[in-house]
N, C-alpha and C positions, 0 to 999 in steps of 0.2 A: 756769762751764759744767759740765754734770753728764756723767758718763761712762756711756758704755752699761753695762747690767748684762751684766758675763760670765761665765762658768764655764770654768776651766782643768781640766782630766782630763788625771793621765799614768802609767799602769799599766804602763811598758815597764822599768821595775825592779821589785826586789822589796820593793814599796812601792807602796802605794793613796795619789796624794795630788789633792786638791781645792781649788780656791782660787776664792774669788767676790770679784770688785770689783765693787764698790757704786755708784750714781750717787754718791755725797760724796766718792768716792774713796779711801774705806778697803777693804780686803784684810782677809779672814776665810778659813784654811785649814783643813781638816780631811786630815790624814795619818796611814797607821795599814802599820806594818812588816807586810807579809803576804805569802812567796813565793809562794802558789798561793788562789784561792776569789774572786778580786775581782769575778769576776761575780753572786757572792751577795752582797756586801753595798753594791758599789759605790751601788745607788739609795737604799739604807736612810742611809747617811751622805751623801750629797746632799740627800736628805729633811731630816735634823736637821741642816746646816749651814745651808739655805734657812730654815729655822724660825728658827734659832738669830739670822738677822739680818731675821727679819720677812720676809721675801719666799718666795714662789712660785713654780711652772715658769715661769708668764706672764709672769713679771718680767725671766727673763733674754731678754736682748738680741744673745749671740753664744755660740758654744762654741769653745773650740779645745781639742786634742789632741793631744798626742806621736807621733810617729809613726815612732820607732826610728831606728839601730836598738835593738833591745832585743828582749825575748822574744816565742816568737812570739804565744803566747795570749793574754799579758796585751798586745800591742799590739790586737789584734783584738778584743778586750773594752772597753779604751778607744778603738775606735773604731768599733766598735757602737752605744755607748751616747751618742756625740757626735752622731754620724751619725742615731740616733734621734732624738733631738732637737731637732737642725736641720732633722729631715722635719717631724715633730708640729710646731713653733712656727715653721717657716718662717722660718729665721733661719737668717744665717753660720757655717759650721763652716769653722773654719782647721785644717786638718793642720802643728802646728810640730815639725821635725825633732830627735829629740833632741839632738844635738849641739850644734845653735844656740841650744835650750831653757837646754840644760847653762850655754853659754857666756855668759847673763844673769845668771849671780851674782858677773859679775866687775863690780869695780867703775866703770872706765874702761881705756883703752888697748886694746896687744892682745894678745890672747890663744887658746890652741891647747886643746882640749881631748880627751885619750887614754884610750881606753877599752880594757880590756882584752878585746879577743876571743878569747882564747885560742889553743890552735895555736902559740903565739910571735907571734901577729899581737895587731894595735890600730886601731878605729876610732880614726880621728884627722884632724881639721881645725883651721886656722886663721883667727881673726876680725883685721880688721883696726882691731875696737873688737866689743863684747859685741853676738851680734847681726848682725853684719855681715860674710859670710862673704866669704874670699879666696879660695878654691878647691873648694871644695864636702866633702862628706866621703869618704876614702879609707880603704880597708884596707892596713895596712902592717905589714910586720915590726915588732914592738914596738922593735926595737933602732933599727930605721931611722927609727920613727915620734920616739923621743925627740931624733935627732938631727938632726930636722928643726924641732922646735924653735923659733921665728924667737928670738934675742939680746934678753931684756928681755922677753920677752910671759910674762903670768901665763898658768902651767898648769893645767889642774884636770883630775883621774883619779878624782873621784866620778862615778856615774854617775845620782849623785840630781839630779835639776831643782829648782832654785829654784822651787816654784810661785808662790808672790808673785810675784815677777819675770818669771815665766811670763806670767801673766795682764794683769799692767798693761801688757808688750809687746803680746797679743794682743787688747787693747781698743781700740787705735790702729792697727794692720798693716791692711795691706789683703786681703781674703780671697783675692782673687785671686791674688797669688800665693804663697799658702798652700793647694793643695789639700788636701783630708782620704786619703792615700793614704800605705798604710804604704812604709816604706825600710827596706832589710832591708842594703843594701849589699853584704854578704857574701851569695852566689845560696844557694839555698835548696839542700841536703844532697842533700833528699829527688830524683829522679828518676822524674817521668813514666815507668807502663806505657807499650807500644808493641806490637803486632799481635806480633813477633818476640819477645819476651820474656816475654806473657802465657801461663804453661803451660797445656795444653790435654788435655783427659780424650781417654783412647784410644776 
């Protein structure tokens, strides 16, 4: 049975990476180390990895995207550009959260994966097999996050996605419930003006 054509996008490190499964069910990535600009070249290497395995926009069949947390620009870029996509080709856009993304390069069992947020704090969640989340994602003390730990579960503190693995979960998920909406986890710094705060010319 042939697999939907997908496209995985996940620009929420600093790292452009892309991965296409094929209806025969081979995986073809293109990945390029970039902290800032992925909104210039993002379409241009989509472009030549679609070339590069004989297929088209029309071809692909679903998108899915990362959706932090991770930076704020580069999640909004990769999910801009998914989002566009699934308007134009009327086709499923899955929002896969990085965490759970992260937590697909393990091989089986389970497994917790910690991210460093700075602050002394750590995104951190635990799967109860790759994929499969036990409590959703949290911010924690980094000291508290390690020693939460579960006994035996593989760790992983890269904050890069397997995009292979990315992709061949997101050709089988259901979109539903994966919506395409960022997760920032940690509330956003920044603070809403307000009437009382907005200075005002004498």
């Amino acid at each position: 049975m042939s697999n939907p054509v997908t496209l995985a996008i996940d620009t929420a490190a600093p790292r452009l990476q892309l991965a296409l499964l094929r209806a025969d069910g081979g995986v073809d990535t293109e990945i390029l180390d970039i902290a800032k600009g992925h909104a210039e070249i993002l379409f241009d290497r989509l472009e030549t990895l679609l070339s590069r395995n004989g297929l088209a926009y029309s071809d692909i069949a679903r998108v899915a995207v990362t959706t932090g947390p991770g930076s704020f620009t580069g999640l909004r870029i990769g999910l801009s550009a998914a989002r566009g996509l699934g308007v134009a080709r009327k086709i499923p856009v899955l929002g896969i959260p990085s965490l759970l993304a992260i937590s697909l390069a393990a091989a089986a069992g389970p497994v917790a994966v910690l991210l460093d947020a700075r602050r002394g704090e750590a995104y951190f969640e635990r799967f109860s097999a790759p994929g499969i989340s036990l409590d959703g994602p949290r911010l924690l003390p980094i000291d508290e996050a390690r020693e939460t730990v579960p006994p035996g579960a593989a760790l992983i503190t890269s904050p890069f996605v397997d995009i292979a693995a990315m992709v061949r979960f997101a050709a089988t998920a259901d979109p539903a419930g994966y919506p395409p909406h960022a997760s920032y986890v940690r509330d956003a710094d920044a603070k809403p003006q307000n009437a009382a705060r907005v200075p005002r010319r004498a």
